[in-house]
N, C-alpha and C positions, 0 to 999 in steps of 0.2 A: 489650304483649307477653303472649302465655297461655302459662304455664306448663306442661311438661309434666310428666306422673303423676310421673316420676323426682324431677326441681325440688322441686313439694311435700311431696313424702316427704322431701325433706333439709329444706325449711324447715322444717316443723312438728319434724322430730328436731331441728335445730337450737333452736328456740324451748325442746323439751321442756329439752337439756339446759344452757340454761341457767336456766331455771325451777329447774331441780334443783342446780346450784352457788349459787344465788341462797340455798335453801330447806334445802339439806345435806341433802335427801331424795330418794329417788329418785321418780322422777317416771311417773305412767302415762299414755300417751299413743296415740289410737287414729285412725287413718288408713284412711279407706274408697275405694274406687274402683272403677267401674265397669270390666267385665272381659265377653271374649268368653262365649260359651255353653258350659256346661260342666257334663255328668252328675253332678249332689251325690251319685249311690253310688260314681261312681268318685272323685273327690275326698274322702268318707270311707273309701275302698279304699287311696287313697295315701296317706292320711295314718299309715297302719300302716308304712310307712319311716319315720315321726320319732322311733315308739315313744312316744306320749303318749294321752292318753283323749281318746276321741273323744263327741260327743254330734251326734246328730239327729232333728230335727223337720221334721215336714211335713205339713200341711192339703191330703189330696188334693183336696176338691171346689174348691178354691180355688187348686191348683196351687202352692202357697208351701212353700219350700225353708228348713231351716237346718240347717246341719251345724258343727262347733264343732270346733277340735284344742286340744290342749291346754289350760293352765288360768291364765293371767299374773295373774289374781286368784282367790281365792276366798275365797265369803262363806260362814260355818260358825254355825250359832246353835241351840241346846239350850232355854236357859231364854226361857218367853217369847219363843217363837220367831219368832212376823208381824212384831210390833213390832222387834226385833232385827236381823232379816233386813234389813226396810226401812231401818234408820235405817243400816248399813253400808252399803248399796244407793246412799244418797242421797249418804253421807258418799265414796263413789268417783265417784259422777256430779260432786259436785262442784270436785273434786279432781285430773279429768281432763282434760289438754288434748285435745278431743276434734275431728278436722277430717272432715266429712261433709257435704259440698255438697247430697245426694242426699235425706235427710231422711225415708227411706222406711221404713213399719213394720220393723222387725227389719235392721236397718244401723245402723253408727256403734256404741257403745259399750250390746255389749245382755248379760243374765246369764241361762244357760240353766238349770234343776236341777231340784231338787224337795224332798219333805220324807215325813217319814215318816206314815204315816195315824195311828198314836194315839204319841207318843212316855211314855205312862203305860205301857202294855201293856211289859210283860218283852222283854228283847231276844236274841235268840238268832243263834247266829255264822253263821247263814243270812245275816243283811245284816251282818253285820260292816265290809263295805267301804261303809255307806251311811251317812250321817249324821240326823240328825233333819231338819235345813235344811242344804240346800249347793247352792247354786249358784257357777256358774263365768266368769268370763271370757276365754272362748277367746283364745287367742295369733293363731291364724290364726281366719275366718270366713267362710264362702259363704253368700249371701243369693239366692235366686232369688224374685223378686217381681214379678207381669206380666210374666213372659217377657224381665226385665230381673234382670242378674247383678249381684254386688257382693262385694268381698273386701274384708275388712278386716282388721286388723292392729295388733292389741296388743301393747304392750311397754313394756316399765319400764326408763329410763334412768337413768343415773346422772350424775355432772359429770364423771367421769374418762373417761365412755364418747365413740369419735370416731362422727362423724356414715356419714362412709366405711365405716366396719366394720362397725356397724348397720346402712345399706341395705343393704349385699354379704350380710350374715347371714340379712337377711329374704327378697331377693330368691332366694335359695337356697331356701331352706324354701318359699317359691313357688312355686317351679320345678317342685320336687316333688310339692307337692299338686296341679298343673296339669296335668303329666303326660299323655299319653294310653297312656302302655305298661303298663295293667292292667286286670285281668278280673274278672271276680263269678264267685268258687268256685263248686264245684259244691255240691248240694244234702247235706245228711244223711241218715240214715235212721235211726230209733228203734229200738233194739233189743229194749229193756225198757222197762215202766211199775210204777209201783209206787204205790198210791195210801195217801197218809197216814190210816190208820184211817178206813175209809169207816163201817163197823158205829157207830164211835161218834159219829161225826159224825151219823147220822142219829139217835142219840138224842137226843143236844144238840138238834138239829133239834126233835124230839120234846117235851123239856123245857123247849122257848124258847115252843112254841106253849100248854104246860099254865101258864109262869109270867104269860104274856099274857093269861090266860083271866080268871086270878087277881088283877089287878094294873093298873096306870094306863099298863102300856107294851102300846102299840100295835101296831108292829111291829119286827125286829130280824134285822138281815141277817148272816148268817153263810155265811165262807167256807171253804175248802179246800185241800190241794196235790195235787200231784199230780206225782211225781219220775219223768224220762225217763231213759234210759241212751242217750245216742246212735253210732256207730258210730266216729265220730272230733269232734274241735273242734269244733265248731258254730264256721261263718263271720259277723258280725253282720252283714256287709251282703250275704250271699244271704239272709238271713232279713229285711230290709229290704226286699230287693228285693221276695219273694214277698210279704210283707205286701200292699206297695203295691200289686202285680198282683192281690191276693185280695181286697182288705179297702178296697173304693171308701167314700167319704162317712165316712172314719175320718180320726182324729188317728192318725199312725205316729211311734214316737218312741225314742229308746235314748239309755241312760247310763251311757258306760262306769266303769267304775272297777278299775283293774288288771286282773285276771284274769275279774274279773265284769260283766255289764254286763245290765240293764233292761231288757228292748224289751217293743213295744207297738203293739196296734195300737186305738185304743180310739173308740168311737162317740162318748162323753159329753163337750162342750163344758161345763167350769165356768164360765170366763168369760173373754170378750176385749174389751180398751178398745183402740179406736183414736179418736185426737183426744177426742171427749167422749164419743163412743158405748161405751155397755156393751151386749155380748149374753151373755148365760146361757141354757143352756138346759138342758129338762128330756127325760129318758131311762130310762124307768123304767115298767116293762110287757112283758113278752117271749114269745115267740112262735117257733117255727119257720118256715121257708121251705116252701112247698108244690113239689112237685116238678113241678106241671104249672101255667100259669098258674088254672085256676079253682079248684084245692085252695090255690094261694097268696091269693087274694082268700078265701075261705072261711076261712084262717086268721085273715088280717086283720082281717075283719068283726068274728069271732066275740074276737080279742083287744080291738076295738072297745067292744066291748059285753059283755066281762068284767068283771063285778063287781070281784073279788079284784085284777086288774089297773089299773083306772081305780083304785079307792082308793090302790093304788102310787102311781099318777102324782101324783095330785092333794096327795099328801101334799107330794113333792116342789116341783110349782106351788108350792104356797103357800107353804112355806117358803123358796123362790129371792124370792120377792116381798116376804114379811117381811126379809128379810136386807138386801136392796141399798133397801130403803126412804129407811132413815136417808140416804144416800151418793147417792142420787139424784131425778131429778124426772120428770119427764113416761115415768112406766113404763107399757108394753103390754103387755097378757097377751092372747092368744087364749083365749078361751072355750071352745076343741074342742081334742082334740089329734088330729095327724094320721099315720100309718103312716112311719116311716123305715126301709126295707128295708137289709137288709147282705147281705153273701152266705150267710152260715147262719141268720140271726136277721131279722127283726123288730120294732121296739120301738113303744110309744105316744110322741110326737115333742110336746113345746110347746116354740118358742123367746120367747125373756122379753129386751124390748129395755127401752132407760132412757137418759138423760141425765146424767153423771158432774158431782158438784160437784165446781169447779175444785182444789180443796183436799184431794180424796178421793187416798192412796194405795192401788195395788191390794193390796197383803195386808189392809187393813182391811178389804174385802170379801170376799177368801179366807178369812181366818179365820170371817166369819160363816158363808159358804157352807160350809165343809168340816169334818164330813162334809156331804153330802146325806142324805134320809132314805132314797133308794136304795143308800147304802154303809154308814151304819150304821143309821138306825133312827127310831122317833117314839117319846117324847120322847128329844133325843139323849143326854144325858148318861145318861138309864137306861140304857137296850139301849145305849151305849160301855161301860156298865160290866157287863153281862152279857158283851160281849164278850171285854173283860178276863177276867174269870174262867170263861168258859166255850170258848171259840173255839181250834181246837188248833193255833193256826198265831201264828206271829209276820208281819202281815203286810208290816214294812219300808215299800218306798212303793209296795206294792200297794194300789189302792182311793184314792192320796193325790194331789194338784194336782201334777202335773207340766209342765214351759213356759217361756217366754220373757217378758221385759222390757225397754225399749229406756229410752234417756237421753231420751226426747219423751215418756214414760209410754204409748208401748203395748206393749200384750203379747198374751199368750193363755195359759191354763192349761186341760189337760183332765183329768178323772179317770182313772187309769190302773187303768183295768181289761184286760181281755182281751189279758192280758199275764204275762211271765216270767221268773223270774231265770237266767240262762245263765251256768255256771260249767263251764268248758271243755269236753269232752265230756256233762257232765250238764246239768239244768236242772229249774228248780222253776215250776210253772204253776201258777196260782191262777182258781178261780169261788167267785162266791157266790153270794145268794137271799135273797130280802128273806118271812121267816116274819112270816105273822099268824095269828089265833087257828083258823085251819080250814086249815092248811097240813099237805100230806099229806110226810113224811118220802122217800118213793119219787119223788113228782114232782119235790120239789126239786131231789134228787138227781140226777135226770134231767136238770134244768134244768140245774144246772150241766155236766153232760155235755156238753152243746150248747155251753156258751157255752167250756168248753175249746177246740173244735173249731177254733179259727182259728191257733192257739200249735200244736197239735198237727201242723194241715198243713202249714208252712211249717218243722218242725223232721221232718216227711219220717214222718212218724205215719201 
C-alpha cells in the first residue's frame, strides 16, 4: 500500500509525539514533500499573512530557490561564535525526527542566517535587531531545486499535542503560503539621500594608505553608508524581484527580523559543500561596464592587466587556498583569473574547487575564510583592527557570511556585500574599497559609487 502525503504527515507527527511523552520534551520534527510549481516571490509575498520573518535565498545562475517563514528553532551564539553555532547546529540535527525521502541540497531540516562581520567592533542600534550568529529554522520552507519543488514543515510537538489538530494547523498555514491571490507591490521611489560623512571618509581613506606606507599592513578595505528617505515602506519582495531581474550571476538574499530586514544582491560566493565538494571563490578586482560592447572589452582588458587590481585578487587566491588547506585534499586553483560581468560592474573571477575531509564541519572553514582580504584586509587582524578604530560605520552583517545548511552537510554562504539594511521607509546601503599604499581618496570613492548602484536601483534611486 503507498501512502499518501496526508498518511505520512500523521505517521511521523504521531511517531514525533510519542518520542516526546516518552522523553517529557518537546520534540522537533520536520516533513518534506514534493509540491506543484510555485513562484518563491509570491510564496514570500503570502507569507506576510502569518505575520512572521521571513528569509530568502537564491543562486540565480543556478536557478536554486529558498525562501523560510518563520522561525520553530533558532540558533543564537556571541562568544566563540563558529564553534557554538555549529555544535547547537548538530546538537538539533541530532535530535530531530527528520522525514525527507527526497534528499536534495537545501530540503529536509536546513538553518538559514548569518553573522555579524567583526562582533569586536562597537555595536550601534543600526542592527540592533541582528545578532552576532543567528540562524533559523523556518516553520514552513520552499525549496526550488531543478525545476523540482519541495515544502517543508517544522514543528515542535509536545505529548499532550493531537495528531488531528496539528495536521488541520499546518495544512492551513499551507494553504496560505500556496495561495495564488497576491501581487508584487509596486516599485518605491527615493526621495532623499544622505551620505554618512563622505569628507571624512576620504580622509580615513587618506590615513589608511600613509599608515600602510609606514607599516607591515598591506592592504585595508574600508566601507561606508549611505541613508535613503524612500517615499512610502519599501516592499522586500519588489525589491527581490528587481534584484533578481537586475543582478544576473548573483547570490539574492534577505533577512528579515521585525521591522528590519537585510537584502542583497551580492556576486561573492564564500563557500559551497555539496556531498564532498567544496567551491570557494575569489572576487576581487573591479571595473565598470562599458556602454558599447568594445569600451566594455577595453575595460576588461585593461582591469586584466591592472597592477593595483591583480595584487587585490591574488591576495585573496591565496589566502582562500591557505585557509581550506588544513580541511581539504585534492585543491584546484586556476592560474589566470577570468572577467565575471554584472550588470554595473566587472570583477577579476578565480573559482577555487577542493575535496572536503569527511570529518570537516562547515563553520570551521568559515571561520578561516571570513574575512576575506577583499572585505577586510592583508594581514587580517591588523587592518580588522584599523578598522575598529577607524571605519565610521557599524557594519552588522554587512561584508559577513550569509546562507544556508542542510542535515546531509550542504550548504552555501556568500559574502553580503552589495546590499542593505531596509527599516520601513528608510534604508542604509553600504560599499567599500580595498586601499593600498597608492590609493587615490577620489577613486575610491567613486568606486564605491558604482558598487551602491544596484541597492540604489531597485529601491527606485
Amino acid at each position: 500500500m503507498i501512502e499518501t502525503k496526508e498518511e505520512v504527515l500523521e505517521s511521523v507527527l504521531n511517531r514525533a509525539i510519542n518520542k516526546a511523552e516518552k522523553e517529557k520534551r518537546k520534540q522537533l520534527v520536520s516533513v518534506t514533500k514534493k509540491i506543484e510549481a510555485v513562484d518563491p516571490l509570491h510564496f514570500f509575498e503570502a507569507a506576510k499573512q502569518l505575520g512572521k520573518n521571513r528569509s530568502f535565498w537564491s543562486s540565480t545562475a543556478e536557478d536554486f530557490f529558498m525562501v523560510g517563514v518563520g522561525a520553530t528553532y533558532k540558533i543564537e551564539a556571541t562568544d566563540n561564535r563558529f564553534k557554538e553555532t555549529n555544535e547547537q547546529w548538530q546538537r538539533v540535527k541530532q535530535q530531530a525526527i527528520i522525514h525527507n525521502p527526497y534528499e536534495k541540497p537545501g530540503t529536509g531540516l536546513v538553518a538559514m542566517g548569518g553573522m555579524a562581520f567583526d562582533p569586536d567592533k562597537a555595536r550601534t542600534l543600526l542592527w540592533d535587531n541582528f545578532s552576532d550568529s543567528e540562524f533559523t529554522v523556518a516553520a514552513y520552507m520552499l525549496t526550488k531545486h531543478e525545476d523540482e519543488y519541495y515544502l517543508t514543515m517544522n514543528v515542535h510537538v509536545s505529548e499532550n499535542d493531537r495528531t488531528s489538530d496539528l495536521t488541520n494547523q499546518l495544512n492551513k498555514k499551507v494553504e496560505t503560503l500556496l495561495g495564488n491571490d497576491v501581487n508584487i507591490p509596486t516599485n518605491t521611489v527615493i526621495l532623499d539621500k544622505y551620505e554618512i560623512e563622505p569628507d571624512k571618509w576620504k580622509q580615513t581613506v587618506q590615513f589608511a594608505t600613509e599608515q600602510i606606507k609606514t607599516s607591515e599592513v598591506e592592504k585595508i578595505v574600508l566601507s561606508r553608508e549611505l541613508r535613503v528617505k524612500l517615499n512610502r515602506k519599501a516592499q522586500i519582495s519588489t525589491v527581490l524581484h528587481d534584484l533578481l531581474e537586475t543582478q544576473t550571476n548573483s547570490f539574492v538574499f534577505a533577512f528579515e527580523r521585525g521591522e528590519d530586514c537585510f537584502v542583497g544582491a551580492t556576486p561573492e560566493r564564500l563557500i559551497k559543500i555539496q556531498e564532498d565538494h567544496l567551491l570557494s571563490t575569489c572576487l576581487a578586482g573591479t571595473a565598470p561596464r562599458g556602454n558599447t560592447l568594445s569600451e566594455d572589452k577595453l575595460l576588461a582588458d585593461n582591469l586584466l592587466e591592472d597592477d593595483k587590481n591583480r595584487s587585490e585578487h591574488d591576495f585573496v587566491v591565496k589566502m582562500i587556498e591557505e585557509a581550506i588547506s588544513p580541511y581539504c585534499s585534492t585543491i584546484n586553483v586556476p592560474r589566470e583569473p577570468i572577467i565575471y560581468p554584472l550588470k554595473n560592474l566587472q570583477h577579476l573571477y578565480t573559482p577555487v574547487t577542493a575535496i572536503v575531509s569527511p570529518d570537516v564541519n562547515m563553520f570551521d572553514i568559515i571561520k578561516q575564510l571570513h574575512p576575506t582580504p577583499a572585505l577586510g584586509g592583508v594581514p587580517r587582524e591588523k587592518s580588522l583592527q584599523f578598522i575598529r578604530e577607524h571605519e565610521l560605520l557599524d557594519r552588522g552583517w554587512y561584508g559577513a557570511p550569509v546562507g544556508w545548511l542542510d542535515h546531509n552537510n550542504n550548504g552555501e554562504f556568500a559574502v553580503a556585500i552589495r546590499s542593505g539594511l531596509i527599516q520601513g521607509d528608510e534604508a542604509s546601503l553600504f560599499a567599500g574599497c580595498g586601499v593600498v599604499r597608492d590609493s587615490d581618496p577620489e577613486e575610491e570613492y567613486e568606486e564605491t559609487n558604482i558598487k551602491l548602484l544596484p541597492m540604489l536601483t531597485v529601491l527606485g534611486g
